[in-house]
N, C-alpha and C positions, 0 to 999 in steps of 0.2 A: 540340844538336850533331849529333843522327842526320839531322835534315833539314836541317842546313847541307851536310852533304858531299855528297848528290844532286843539291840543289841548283850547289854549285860547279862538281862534274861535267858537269852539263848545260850549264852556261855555257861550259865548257871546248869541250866537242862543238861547239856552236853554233860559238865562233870559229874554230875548226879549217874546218868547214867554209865561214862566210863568207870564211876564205882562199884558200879552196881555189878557191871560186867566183871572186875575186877573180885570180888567180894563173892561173887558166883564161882566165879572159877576156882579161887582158891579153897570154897568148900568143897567143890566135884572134885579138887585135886586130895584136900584132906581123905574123903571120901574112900576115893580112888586106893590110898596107901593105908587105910583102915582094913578095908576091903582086904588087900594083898597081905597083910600080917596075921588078919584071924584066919585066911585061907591055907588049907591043910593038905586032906586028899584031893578035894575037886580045883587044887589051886590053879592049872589052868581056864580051867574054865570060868572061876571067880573072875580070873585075870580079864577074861576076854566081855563077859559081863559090864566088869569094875571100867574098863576099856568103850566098852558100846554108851556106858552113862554117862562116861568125859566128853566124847564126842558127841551127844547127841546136848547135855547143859553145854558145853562151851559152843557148840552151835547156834542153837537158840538166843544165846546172850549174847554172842556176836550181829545175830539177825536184828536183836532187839536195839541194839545200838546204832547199826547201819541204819534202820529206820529213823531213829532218831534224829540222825545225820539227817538225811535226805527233806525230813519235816524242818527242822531250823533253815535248811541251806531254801525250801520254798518261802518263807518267810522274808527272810532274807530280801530274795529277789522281789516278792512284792512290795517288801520297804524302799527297796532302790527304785522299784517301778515308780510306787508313789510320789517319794521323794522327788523324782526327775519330771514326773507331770506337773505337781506341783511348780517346778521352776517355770516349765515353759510351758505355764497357762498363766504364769506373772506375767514374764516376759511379752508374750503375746498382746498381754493387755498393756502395756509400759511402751509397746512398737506403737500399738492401737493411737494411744493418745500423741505421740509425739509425731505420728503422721497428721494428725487431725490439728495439732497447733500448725506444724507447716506448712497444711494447708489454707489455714487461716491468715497467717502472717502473709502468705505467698499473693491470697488477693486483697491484704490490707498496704499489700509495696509494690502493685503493679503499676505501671507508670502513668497508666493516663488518671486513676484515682489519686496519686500521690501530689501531679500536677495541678488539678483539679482543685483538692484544697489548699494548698499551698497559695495558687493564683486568688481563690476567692477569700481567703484570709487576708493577704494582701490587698486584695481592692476593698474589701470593709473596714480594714485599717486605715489608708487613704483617705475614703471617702469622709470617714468622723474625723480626721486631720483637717482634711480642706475642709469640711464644716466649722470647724473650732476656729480656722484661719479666717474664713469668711465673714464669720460672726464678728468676730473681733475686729476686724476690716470696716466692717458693716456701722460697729458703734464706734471704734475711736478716729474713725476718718476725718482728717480736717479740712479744711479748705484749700489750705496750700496743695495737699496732698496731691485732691480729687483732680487740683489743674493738671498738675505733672500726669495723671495718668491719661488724662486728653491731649498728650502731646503725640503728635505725628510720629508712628514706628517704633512707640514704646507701647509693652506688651502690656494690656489692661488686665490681667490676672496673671500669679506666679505660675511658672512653665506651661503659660498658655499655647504652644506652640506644641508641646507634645501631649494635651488633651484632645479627644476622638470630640465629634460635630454631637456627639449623642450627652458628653459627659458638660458639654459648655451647651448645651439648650438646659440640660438640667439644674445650673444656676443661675441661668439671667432670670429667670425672678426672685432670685433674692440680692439682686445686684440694685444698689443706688442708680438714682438719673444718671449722675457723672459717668458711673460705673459702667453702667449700658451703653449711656453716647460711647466713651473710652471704645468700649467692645463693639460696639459697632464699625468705627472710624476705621477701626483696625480690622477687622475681619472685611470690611468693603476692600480695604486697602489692601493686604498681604492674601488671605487666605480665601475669600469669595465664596465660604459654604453659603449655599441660597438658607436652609436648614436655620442655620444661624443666625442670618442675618434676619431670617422672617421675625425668629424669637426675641432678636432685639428691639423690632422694630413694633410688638406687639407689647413688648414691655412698656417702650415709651410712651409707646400709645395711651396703656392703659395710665400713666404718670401726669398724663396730660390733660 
């Protein structure tokens, strides 16, 4: 809509003046044949007169309108100049931002940040699992239980065999007598972390 109305404008200008040139002329033309009907004795020379004023009005009002031309047609081109910066100074800034998220996304999906929390999401998950299993372990244990878990080659904690020597010192204190003997019996027996074993062995100690 902002370069409909420049445009209109101009077009308006233009016709004003091809009237004007028009409406010129045709009075230097009336002019002209005035001229030549009252002319008598000197009617050559009226003629040539009548002749020098036609061309020199229809000159001028030709000039005047070519100018006019030439002013719209600058206009013009500075509206399309404008126009076209304006795009691509949007544009520019529309590339600006959409590099600046890809670069953001690009170091929020690199692979050792993505591994990174993923793994440590999962092990805090875990970790408040086997706390919640322990606990519960810890209070509804009964006697029967506690034996069977002192039996020769059975494993004294669930998937004790694929916990690391750092993750089993970190519950034998809050493991029962039974629990600990259990885990001890068993790590002397299958797996012999010294690590382990010390912790068990301080456990029971301090039980005693």
């Amino acid at each position: 809509m902002t370069r409909t109305n420049p445009l209109r404008r101009s077009g308006s200008r233009l016709q004003k003046q091809g009237t004007l040139w028009f409406q010129q002329t045709r009075n230097a033309g009336e002019i002209f044949f005035e001229d030549a009907q009252s002319a008598s004795v000197a009617f050559a020379q009226d003629m040539r007169v009548a002749s020098t004023k036609l061309a020199g009005t229809t000159g001028r009002s030709a000039a005047g309108f070519q100018k006019a031309v030439r002013k719209e047609a600058f206009e013009w081109q500075a509206l399309v100049l404008k126009t076209r910066d304006a795009y691509v100074a949007a544009f520019e800034r529309r590339l600006g931002q959409v590099e600046s998220q890809a670069l953001s996304t690009r170091e929020a999906l690199k692979l050792g940040t993505v591994e990174t929390t993923v793994l440590q999401s999962t092990h805090d998950l875990l970790e408040q699992a086997q706390r919640r299993v322990d606990g519960r372990l810890g209070q509804n244990a009964k006697p029967k239980a506690a034996k069977a878990t002192s039996k020769k080659g059975q494993s004294p904690l669930r998937n004790y065999d694929q916990l690391t020597a750092k993750d089993v010192v970190s519950r034998v204190q809050r493991l029962s007598t039974t629990q600990a003997t259990a885990l001890l019996d068993y790590e002397r027996t299958r797996k012999k972390r010294a690590t382990v074993i010390r912790a068990a062995e301080h456990r029971l100690a301090a039980a005693s």
